[in-house]
N, C-alpha and C positions, 0 to 999 in steps of 0.2 A: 713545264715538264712534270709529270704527271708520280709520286713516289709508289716507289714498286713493292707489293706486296710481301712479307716474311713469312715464313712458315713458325705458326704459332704452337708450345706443348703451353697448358696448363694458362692460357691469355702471355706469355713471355716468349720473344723470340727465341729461336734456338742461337746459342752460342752469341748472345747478348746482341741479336740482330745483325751479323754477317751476312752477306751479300755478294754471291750468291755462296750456299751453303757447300761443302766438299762432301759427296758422302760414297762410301766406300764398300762394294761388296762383297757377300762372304760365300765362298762355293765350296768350302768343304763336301766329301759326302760320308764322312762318317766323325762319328764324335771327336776319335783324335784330332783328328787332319784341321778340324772346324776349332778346335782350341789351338792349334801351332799353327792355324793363320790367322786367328785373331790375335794370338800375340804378335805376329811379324806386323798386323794393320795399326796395333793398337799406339806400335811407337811412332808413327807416320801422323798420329795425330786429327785424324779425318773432325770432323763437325759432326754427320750422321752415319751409322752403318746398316747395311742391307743386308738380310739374311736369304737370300735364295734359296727356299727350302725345296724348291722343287731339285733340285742338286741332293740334297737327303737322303740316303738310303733307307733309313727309317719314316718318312712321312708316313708311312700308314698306320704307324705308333705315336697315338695322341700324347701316352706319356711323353715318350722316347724324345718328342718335338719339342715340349712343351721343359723337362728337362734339360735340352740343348739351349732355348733360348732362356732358360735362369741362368746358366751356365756363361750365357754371352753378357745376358745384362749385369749380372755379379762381379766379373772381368772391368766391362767397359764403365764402370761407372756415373757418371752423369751421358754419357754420349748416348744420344736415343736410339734408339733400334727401331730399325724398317724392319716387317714383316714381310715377303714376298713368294708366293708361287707363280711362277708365272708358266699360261700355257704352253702348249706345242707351238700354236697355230702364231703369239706373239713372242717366238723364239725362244720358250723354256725348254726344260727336258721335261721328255717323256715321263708319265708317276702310273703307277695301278691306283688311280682314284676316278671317283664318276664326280661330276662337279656337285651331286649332291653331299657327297663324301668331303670332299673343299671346304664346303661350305662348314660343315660340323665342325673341320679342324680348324677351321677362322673363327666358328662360334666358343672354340677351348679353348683358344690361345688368349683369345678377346677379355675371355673372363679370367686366365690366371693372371694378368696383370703385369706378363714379363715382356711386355715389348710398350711400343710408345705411338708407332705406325703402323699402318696396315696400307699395302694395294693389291686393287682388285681390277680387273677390266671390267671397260663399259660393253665391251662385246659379248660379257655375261648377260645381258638385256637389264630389263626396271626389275622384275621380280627378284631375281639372282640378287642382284645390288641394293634391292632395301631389305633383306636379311641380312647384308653382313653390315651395310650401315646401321641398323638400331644395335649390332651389337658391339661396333664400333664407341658409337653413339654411350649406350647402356657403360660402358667401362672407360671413357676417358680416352680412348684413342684414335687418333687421326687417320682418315682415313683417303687413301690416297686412290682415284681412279685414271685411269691409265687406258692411255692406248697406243698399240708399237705396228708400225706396216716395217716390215723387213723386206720389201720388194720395190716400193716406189714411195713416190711422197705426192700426194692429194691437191688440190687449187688452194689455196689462198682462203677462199670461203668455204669450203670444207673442213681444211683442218683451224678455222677459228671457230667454228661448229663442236669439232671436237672438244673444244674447250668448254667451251657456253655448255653440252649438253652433262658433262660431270658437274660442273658447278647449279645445272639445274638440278639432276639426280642427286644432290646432298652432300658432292665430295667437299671435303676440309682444301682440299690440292687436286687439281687437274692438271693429268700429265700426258706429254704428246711425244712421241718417240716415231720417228720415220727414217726410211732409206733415200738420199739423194741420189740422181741417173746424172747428174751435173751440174753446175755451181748456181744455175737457175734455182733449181731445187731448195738450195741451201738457203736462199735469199729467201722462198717462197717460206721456207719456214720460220728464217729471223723474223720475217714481215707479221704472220700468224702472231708471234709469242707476241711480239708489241702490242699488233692491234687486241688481242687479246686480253692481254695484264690491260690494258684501259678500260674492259667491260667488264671484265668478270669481278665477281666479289672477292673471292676466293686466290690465294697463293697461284703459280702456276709455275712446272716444270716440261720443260723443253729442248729439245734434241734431234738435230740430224747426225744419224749412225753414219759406221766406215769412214776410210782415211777422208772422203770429203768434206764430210762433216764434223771433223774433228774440229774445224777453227771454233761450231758452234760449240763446245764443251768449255771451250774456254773464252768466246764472247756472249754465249744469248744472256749473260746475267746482264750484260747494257742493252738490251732489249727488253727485261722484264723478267727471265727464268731467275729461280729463288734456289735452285739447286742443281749442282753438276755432278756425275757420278764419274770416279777414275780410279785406277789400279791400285791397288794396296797389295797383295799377293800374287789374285788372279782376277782376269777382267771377266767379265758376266755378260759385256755384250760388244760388239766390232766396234770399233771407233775410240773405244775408253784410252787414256792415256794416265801416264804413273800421277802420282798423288804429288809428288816432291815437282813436277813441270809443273803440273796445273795451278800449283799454289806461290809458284814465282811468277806467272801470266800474271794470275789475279791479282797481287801485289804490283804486278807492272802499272795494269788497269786503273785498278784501285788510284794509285798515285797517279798518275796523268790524268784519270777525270775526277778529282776528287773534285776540285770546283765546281762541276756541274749541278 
């Protein structure tokens, strides 16, 4: 049996190498609202949190962003912070940005040194995505590439493609987020994570969205996924489930196959 990759800060697993990781998003869209749900997240005790800044009302204020997320990191103390915009087209909200505009506010947040992770989609192409990894790169932060179908989910060698082709472009984490049409679906994408976490260098996280794919939030870590994302205040994408279920599963898990 083949040992499933961590998500590494600094050469050290996160939360002394759990498996897979809880980590929890944050949708505020303005300063207050994003500090009174990080307190309600922060007593639920997540592993990692996710800032969904395209939720933001200020994203187009470098300060403004860059502000918020000292603001998170000062609060949450050792717990790493995910950086995150995510597009229209991979189920974000709408922003008044051009993705060359993105890119600049990845390249400021990259350099003030207040976050830990960064994701980027690979549907930005190679150019898009080795700018923000040298600046990933250049500051010490992980950099996670991604990619979300909100409509269906792919063959089997396709989305193990997906994997392979972040881990070629230089992601730290490749990460694969799809919609199941039926349970087939579901399988097709546990199958993916496996075959995957066997090739790839690199960490990987994995998910099939909506109620059918919930069971994967709370099994693809025994397939290989290093991190699961679930409700802390509000959920950021269909399927998520509360933090306090997902962390009795895991413990369920944990304990029945500790053997393995």
């Amino acid at each position: 049996m083949h040992l499933p990759k961590p998500i590494q800060l600094g050469g050290k697993p996160i939360a002394g190498g759990k498996f897979p990781l809880i980590c929890t998003p944050l949708v505020g869209r303005t300063f207050d609202r994003l500090m009174s749900e990080l307190d309600e997240v922060l007593s639920m005790k997540p592993d990692v949190l996710e800032w969904r800044v395209d939720f933001f009302e200020h994203i187009g204020d470098a300060v403004a962003v860059i502000a918020a997320a000292t603001a998170i990191k000062n609060k949450a103390g050792k717990i790493p912070l995910l950086f995150t915009r995510r597009s229209v087209i991979e189920g974000g909200e709408k922003i008044a940005l051009s993705e060359a505009q993105v890119i600049s506010l990845y390249k400021t947040v990259c350099a003030s040194n207040c976050i830990d992770l960064i994701d980027y989609e690979l549907a930005n192409g190679p150019a898009n995505i080795a700018q923000v990894r040298a600046s990933a790169c250049d500051n010490g932060i992980v950099l996670v590439l991604s990619s979300h179908n909100f409509s269906f989910t792919s063959g089997l060698e396709t989305l193990t493609e997906k994997f392979l082709l972040a881990d070629q472009l230089g992601a730290d984490v490749a990460k694969v987020a799809v919609m199941p049409r039926d349970l087939d679906d579901v399988l097709t994408l546990l199958s993916a994570t496996h075959e995957a976490s066997k090739k790839l260098r690199i960490p990987l996280i994995s998910m099939s969205m909506g109620p059918l794919g919930a069971i994967t939030r709370m099994s693809a870590g025994v397939f290989g996924s290093a991190m699961s994302f679930a409700v802390g205040a509000a959920s950021s994408a269909p399927g998520q489930i509360p933090i306090e279920d997902l962390n009795t599963v895991l413990r369920i898990l944990d304990t029945s196959m500790g053997g393995l």
